[in-house]
C-alpha positions as CSV (number, residue, x, y, z in Angstrom):
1,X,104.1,66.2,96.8
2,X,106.6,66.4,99.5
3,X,107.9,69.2,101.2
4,X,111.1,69.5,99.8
5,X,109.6,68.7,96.0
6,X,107.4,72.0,96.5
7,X,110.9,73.5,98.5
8,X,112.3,73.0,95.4
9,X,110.1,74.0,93.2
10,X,109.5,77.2,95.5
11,X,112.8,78.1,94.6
12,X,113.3,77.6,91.2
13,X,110.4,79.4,91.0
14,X,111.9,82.2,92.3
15,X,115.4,82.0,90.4
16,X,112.8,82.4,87.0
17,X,111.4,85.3,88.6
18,X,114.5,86.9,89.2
19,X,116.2,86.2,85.5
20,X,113.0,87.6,84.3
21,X,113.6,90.6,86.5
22,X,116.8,91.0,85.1
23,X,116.5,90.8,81.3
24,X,113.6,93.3,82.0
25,X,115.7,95.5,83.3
26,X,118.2,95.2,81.3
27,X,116.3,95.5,78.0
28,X,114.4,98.4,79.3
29,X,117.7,100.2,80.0
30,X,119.2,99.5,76.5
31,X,118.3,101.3,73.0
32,X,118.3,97.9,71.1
33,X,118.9,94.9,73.5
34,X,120.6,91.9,71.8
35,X,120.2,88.3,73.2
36,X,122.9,86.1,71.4
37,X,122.1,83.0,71.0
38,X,124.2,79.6,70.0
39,X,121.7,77.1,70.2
40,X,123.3,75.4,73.4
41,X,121.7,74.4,76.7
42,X,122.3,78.2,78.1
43,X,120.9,79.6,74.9
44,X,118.1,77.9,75.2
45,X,117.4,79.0,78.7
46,X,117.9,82.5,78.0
47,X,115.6,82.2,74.8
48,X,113.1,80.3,76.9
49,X,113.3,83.2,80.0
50,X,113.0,86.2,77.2
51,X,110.1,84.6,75.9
């Protein structure tokens, strides 16, 4: 794999951490967290991350 592949995938890595990080914190600071959800691309990525 090349160096900017892994680059890349370092730092995409990273970007999942970090939405993770977020929606933890959010849900841990909410009584009853809602994730809304319209079946589009972002939807899916938010589904996919709260997994």
């Amino acid at each position: 794999m090349s160096t900017l592949t892994k680059q890349t995938l370092s730092h995409l890595d990273w970007l999942e951490a970090e939405a993770i990080h977020i929606l933890r914190e959010v849900a841990g600071q909410c009584a009853n967290p809602v994730l809304l959800f319209s079946g589009g691309k972002d939807s899916l990525c938010l589904l996919r991350l709260a997994e």
